[in-house]
Backbone as numpy.savetxt, mean C-alpha at the origin, in Angstrom:
# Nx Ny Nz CAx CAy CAz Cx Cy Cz
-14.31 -17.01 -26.18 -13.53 -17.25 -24.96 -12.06 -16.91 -25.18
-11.66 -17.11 -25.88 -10.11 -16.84 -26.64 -9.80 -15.40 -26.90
-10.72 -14.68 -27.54 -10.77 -13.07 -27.46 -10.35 -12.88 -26.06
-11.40 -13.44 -25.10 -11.50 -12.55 -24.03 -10.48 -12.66 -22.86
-9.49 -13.88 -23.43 -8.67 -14.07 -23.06 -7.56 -13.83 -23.11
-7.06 -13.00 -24.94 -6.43 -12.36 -25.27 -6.72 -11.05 -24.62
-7.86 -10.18 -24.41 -7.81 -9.44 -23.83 -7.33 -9.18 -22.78
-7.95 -9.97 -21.52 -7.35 -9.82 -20.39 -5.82 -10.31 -19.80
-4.96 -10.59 -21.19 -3.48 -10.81 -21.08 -3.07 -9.53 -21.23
-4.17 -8.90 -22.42 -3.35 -7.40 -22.61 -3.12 -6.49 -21.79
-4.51 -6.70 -21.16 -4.61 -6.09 -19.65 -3.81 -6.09 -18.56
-3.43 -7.28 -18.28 -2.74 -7.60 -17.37 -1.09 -7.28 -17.85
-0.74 -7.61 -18.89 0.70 -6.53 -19.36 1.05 -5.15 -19.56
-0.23 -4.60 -19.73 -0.40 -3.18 -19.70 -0.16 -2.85 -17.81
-0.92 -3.61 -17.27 -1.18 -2.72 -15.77 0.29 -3.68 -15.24
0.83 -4.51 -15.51 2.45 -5.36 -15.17 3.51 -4.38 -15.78
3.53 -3.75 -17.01 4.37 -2.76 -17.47 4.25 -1.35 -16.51
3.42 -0.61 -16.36 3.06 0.07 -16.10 3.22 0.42 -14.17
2.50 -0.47 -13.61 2.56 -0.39 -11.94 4.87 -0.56 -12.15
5.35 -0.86 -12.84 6.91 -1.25 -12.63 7.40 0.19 -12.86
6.82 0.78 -13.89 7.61 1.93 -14.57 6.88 3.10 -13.70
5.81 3.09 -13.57 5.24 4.19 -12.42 6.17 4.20 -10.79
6.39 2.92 -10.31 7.43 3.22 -9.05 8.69 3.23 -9.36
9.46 2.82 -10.74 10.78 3.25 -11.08 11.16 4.77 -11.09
10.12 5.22 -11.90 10.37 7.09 -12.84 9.39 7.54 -12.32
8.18 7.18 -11.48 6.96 7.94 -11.25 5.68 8.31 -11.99
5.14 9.82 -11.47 3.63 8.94 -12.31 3.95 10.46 -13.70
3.95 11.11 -13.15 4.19 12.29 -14.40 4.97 11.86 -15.20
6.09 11.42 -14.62 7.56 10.85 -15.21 7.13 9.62 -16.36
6.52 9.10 -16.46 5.89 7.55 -17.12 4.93 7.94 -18.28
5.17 7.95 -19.34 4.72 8.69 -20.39 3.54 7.03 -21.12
2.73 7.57 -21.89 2.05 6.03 -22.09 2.96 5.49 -22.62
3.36 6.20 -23.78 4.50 5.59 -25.16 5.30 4.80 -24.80
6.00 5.06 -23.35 7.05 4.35 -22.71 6.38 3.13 -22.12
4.86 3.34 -21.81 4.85 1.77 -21.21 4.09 0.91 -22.36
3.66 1.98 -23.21 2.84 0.31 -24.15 4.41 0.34 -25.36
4.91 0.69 -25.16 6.77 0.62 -25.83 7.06 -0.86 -24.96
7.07 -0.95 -23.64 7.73 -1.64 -22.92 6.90 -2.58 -22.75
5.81 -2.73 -22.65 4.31 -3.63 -23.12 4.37 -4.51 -24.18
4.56 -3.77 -25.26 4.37 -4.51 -26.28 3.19 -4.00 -27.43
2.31 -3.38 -26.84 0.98 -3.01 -27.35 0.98 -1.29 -27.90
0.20 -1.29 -28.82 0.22 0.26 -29.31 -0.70 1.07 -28.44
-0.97 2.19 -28.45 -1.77 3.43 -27.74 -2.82 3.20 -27.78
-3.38 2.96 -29.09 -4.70 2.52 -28.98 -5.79 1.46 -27.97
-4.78 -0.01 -27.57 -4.96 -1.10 -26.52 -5.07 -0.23 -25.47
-4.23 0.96 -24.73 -4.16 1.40 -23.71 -6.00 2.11 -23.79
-5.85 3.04 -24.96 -7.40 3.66 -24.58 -8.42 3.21 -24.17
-8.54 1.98 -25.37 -9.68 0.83 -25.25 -9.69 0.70 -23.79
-9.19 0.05 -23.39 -8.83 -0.63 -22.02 -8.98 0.29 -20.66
-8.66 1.46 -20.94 -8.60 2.09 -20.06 -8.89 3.97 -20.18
-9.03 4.30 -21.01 -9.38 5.29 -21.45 -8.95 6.82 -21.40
-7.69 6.40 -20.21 -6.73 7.50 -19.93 -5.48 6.78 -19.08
-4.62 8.02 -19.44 -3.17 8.04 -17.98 -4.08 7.44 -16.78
-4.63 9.02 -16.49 -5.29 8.82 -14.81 -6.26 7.25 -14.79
-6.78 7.16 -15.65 -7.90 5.72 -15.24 -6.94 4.73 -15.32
-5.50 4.80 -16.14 -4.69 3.51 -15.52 -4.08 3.75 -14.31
-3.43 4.60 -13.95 -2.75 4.88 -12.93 -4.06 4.40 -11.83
-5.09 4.54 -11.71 -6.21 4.14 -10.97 -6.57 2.19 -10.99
-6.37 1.98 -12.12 -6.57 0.52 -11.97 -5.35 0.04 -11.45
-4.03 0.29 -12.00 -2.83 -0.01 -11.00 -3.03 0.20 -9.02
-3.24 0.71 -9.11 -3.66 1.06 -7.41 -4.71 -0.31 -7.40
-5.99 -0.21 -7.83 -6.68 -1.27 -7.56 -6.76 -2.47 -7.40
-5.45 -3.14 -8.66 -5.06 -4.45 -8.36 -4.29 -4.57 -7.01
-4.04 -3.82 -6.50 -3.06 -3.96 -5.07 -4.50 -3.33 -4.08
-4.87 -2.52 -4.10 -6.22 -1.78 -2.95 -7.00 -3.02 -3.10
-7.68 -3.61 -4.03 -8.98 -4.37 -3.65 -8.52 -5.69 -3.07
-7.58 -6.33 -3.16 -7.02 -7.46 -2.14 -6.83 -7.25 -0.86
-5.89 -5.97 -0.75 -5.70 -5.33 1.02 -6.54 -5.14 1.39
-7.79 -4.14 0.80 -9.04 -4.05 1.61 -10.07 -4.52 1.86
-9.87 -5.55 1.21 -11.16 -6.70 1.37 -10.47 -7.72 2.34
-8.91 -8.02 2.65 -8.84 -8.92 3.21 -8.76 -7.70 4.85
-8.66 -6.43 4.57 -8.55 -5.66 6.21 -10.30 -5.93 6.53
-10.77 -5.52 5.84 -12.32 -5.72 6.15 -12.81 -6.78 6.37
-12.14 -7.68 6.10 -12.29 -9.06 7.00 -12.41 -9.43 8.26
-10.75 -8.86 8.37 -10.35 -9.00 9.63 -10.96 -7.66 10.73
-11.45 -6.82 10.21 -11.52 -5.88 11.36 -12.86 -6.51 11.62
-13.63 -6.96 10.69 -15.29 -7.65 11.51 -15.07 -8.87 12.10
-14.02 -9.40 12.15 -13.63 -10.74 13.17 -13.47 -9.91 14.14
-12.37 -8.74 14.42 -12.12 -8.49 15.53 -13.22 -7.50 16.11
-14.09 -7.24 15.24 -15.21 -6.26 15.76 -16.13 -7.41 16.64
-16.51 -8.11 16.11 -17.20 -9.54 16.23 -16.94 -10.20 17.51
-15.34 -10.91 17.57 -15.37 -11.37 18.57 -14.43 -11.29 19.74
-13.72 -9.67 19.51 -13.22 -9.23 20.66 -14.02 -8.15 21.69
-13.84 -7.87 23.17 -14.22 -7.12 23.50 -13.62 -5.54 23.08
-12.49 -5.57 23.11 -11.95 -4.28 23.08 -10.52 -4.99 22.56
-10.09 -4.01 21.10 -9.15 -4.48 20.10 -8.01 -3.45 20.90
-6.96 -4.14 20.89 -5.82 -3.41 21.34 -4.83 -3.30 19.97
-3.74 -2.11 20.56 -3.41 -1.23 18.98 -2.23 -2.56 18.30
-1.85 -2.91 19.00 -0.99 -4.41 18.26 -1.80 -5.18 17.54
-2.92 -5.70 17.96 -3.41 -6.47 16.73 -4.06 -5.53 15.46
-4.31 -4.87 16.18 -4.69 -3.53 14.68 -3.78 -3.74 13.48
-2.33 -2.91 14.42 -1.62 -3.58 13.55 -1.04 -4.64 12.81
-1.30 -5.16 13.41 -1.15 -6.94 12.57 -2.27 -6.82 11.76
-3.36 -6.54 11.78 -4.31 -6.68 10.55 -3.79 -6.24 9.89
-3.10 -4.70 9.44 -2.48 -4.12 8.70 -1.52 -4.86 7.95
-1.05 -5.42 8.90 0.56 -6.08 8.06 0.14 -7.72 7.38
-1.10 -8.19 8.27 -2.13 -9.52 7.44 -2.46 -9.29 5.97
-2.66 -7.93 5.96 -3.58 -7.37 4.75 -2.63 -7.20 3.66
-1.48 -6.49 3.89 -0.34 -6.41 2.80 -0.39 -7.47 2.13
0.19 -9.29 2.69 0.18 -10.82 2.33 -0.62 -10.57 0.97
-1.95 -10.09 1.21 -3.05 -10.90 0.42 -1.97 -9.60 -0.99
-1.88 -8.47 -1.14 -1.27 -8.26 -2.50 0.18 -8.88 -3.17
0.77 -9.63 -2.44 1.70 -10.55 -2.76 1.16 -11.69 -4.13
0.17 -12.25 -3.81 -0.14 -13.26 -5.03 0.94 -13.84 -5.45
1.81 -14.09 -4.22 3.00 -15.70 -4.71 4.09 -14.65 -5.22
4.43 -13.41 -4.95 5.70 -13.05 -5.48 5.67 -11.56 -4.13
6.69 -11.70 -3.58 6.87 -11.09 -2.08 7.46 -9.58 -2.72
7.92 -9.57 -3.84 8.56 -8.04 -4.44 7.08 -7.36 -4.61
6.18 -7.51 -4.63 4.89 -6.23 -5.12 4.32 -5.77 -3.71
4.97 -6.27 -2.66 4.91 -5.32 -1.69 5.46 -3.79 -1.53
6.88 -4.51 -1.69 7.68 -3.31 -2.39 7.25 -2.12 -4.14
6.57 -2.52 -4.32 6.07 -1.74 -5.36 5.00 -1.54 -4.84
4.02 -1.82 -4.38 2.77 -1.11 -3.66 3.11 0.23 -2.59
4.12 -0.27 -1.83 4.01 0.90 -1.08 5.20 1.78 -1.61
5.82 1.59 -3.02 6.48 2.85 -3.42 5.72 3.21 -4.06
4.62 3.15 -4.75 3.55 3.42 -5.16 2.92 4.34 -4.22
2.65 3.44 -3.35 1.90 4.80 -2.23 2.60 5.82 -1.40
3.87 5.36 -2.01 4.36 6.83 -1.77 3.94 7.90 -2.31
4.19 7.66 -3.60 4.15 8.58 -4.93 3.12 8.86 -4.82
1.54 8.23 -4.54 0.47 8.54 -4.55 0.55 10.18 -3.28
1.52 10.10 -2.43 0.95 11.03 -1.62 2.15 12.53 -2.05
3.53 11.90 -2.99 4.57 12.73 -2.84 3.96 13.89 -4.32
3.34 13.08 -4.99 3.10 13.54 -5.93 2.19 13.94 -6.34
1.24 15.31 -7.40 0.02 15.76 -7.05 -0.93 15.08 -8.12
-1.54 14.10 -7.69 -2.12 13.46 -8.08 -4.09 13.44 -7.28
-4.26 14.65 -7.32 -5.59 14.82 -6.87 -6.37 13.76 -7.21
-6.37 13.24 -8.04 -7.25 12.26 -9.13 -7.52 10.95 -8.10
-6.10 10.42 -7.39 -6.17 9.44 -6.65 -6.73 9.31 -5.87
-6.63 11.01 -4.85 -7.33 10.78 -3.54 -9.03 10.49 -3.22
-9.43 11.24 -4.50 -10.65 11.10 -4.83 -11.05 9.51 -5.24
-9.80 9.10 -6.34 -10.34 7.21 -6.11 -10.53 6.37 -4.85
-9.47 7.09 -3.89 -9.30 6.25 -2.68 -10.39 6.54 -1.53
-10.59 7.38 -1.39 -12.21 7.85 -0.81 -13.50 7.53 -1.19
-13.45 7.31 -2.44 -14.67 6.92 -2.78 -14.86 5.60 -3.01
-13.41 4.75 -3.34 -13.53 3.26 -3.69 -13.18 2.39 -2.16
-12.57 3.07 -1.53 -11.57 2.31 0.12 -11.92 3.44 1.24
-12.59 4.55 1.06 -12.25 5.38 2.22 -13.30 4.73 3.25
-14.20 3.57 3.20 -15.07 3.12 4.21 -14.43 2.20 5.08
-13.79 1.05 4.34 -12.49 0.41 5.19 -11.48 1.05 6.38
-11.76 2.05 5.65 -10.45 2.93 6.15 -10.48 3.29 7.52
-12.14 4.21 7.17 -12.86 4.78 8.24 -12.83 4.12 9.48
-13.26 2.65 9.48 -13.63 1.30 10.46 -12.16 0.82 11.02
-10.96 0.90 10.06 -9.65 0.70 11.04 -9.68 1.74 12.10
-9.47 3.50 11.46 -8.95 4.91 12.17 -10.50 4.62 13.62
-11.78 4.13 13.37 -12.81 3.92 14.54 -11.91 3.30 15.39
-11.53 2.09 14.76 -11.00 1.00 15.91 -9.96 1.52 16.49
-8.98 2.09 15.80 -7.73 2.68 16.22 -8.04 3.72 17.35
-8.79 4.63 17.40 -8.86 5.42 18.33 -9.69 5.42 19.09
-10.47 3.73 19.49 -11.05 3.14 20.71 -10.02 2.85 21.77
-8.38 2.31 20.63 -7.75 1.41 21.11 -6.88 2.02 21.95
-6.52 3.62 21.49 -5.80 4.14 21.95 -6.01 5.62 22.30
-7.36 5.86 23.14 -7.86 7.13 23.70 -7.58 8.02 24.01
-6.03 7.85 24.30 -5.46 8.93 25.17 -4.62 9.98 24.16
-5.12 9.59 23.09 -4.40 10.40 21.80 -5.35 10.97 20.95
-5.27 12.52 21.55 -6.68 13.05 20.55 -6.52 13.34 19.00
-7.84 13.99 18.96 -7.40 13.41 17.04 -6.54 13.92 16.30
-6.93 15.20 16.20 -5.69 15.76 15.38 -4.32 15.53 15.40
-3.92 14.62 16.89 -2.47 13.81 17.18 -2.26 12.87 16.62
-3.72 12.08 16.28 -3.72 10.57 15.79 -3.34 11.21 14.24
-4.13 11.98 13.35 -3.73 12.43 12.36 -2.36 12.36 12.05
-1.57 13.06 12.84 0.03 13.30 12.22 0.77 11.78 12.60
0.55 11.36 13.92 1.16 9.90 13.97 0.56 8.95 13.08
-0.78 8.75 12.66 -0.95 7.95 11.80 0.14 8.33 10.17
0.15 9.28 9.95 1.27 9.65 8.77 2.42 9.52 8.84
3.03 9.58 10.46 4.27 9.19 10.45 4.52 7.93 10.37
3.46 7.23 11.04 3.60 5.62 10.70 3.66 5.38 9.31
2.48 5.95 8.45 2.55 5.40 7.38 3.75 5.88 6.13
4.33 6.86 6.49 5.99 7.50 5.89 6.75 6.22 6.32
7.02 5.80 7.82 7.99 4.76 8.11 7.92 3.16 7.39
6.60 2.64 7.45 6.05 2.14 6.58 6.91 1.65 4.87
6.19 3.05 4.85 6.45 3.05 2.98 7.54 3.09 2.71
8.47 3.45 3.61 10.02 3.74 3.45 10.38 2.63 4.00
9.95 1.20 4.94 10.74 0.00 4.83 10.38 -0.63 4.24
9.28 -0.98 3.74 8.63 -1.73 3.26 9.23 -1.68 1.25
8.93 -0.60 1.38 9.68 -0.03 -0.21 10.75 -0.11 -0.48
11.65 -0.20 0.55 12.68 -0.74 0.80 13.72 -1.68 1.51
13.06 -2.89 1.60 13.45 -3.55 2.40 14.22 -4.40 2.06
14.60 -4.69 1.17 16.29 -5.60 0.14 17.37 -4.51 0.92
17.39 -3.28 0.37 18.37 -2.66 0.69 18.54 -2.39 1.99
17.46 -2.43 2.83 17.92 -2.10 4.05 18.72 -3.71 4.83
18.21 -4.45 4.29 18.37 -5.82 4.56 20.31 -5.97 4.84
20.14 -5.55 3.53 21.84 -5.75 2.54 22.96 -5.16 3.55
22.02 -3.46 4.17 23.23 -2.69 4.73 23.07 -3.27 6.32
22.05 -4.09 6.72 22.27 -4.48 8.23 23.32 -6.11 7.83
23.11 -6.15 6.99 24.30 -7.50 6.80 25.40 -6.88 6.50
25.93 -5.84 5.67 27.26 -5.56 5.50 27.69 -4.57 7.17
26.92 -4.05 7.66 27.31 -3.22 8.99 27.39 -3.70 9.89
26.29 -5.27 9.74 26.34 -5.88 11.34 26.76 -7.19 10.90
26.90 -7.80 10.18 27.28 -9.19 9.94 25.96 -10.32 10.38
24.52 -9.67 10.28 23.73 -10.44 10.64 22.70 -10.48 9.57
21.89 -11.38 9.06 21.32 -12.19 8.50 19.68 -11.41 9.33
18.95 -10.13 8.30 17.48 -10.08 8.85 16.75 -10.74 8.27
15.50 -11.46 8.48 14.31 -12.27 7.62 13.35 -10.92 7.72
12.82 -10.78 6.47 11.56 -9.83 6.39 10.42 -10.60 7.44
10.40 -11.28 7.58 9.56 -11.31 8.78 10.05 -10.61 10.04
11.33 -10.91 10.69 12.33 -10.32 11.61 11.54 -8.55 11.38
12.15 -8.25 10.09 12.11 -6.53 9.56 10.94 -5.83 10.06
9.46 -6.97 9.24 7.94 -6.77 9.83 8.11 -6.39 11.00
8.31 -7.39 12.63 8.21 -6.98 13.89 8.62 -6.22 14.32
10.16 -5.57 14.36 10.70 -4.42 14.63 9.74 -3.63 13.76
9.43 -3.16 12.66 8.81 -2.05 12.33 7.03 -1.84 13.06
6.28 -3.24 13.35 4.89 -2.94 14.11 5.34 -2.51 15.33
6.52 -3.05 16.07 6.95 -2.55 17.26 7.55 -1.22 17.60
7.68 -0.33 16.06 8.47 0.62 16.29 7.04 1.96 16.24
6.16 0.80 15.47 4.75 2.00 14.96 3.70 2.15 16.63
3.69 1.28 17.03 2.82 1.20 18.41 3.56 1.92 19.39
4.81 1.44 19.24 5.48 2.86 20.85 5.07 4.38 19.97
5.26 4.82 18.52 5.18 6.03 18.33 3.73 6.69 18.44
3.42 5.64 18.13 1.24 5.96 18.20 1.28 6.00 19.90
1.88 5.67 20.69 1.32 5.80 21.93 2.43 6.77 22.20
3.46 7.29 22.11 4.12 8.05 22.87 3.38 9.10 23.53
4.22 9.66 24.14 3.46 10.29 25.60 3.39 11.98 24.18
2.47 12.36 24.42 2.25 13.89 23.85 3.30 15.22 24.21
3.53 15.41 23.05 4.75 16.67 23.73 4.27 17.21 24.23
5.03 18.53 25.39 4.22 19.52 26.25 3.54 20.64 25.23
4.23 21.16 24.46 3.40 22.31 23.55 1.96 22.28 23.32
């Protein structure tokens, strides 16, 4: 019991070193040496454990993916369940419900999840997309269903690019939301609560998902 307990500390300092230094410097940028350096543990712990770069960079994603998507898949079969017809605001609120659950009592690994998923998309990391399709792309599937029950009048290939712009705006407040915080207090003299931040940003994602279609 004590082994296996030592183990899964190592584990958990390896993928705690690692998910920090991957959204600081990135994923090419993040050499192992540098994180089992900053770990504590030699190269070897990393192999054992994980057997490559790419298979950690993959379990890092997972400790943050399997909480969000098990708690979205929750909620979308409540609202499959016992609404008639889901409108695109609570959609989004599932979305922003689902973030909570990767918090685990410390509100900063939001902010590292979705600079993370930045990088997952800025950077060529083929390896990921293939994790995320094959481990989350069914979740996924059952939001983008619901989403474009909710909001018909937006055909797909439209929903495509607005769903990305949402999720760019997203990753860019969310990833940053201290600093944006800081400069609406030094510019406006007002005091935002990340909750405050949350509503303006679901409110800013639903007018853009519905805007009216350019003429082109």
């Amino acid at each position: 019991m004590a082994g296996r307990g030592a183990e899964r500390g190592t584990v958990d300092r390896i993928l705690d070193t690692a998910e920090v230094l991957f959204a600081q410097k990135g994923f090419a940028e993040t050499s192992l040496r540098a994180i089992t350096s900053k770990a504590g543990v030699n190269l070897a712990a990393v192999n054992y454990h994980f057997g490559s770069k790419e298979a950690l960079i993959q379990a890092v994603f997972e400790r943050f993916l399997d909480p969000f998507c098990a708690r979205l898949d929750g909620l979308l079969t409540e609202l499959e369940t016992n609404s008639g017809s889901v409108t695109l605001e609570r959609l989004l609120a599932t979305l922003s419900q689902s973030a909570l659950a990767v918090q685990k009592g410390e509100p900063h690994r939001v902010a590292i999840f979705f600079r993370l998923s930045g990088l997952a998309y800025s950077q060529a990391q083929g390896h990921l997309r293939r994790f995320f399709r094959e481990h989350y792309g069914e979740v996924f599937r059952r939001f983008l269903e619901q989403l474009a029950l909710a909001v018909p009048e937006v055909p797909p290939m439209e929903m495509f690019w607005r769903v990305h712009f949402a999720l760019g705006a997203t990753i860019f407040t969310l990833s940053g939301m201290d600093p944006l915080r800081a400069i609406c207090r030094s510019d406006f003299a007002v005091e935002v609560l990340p909750q405050q931040v949350e509503e303006r940003l679901l409110a800013f994602l639903a007018g853009g998902i519905r805007a009216q279609l350019p003429a082109s």
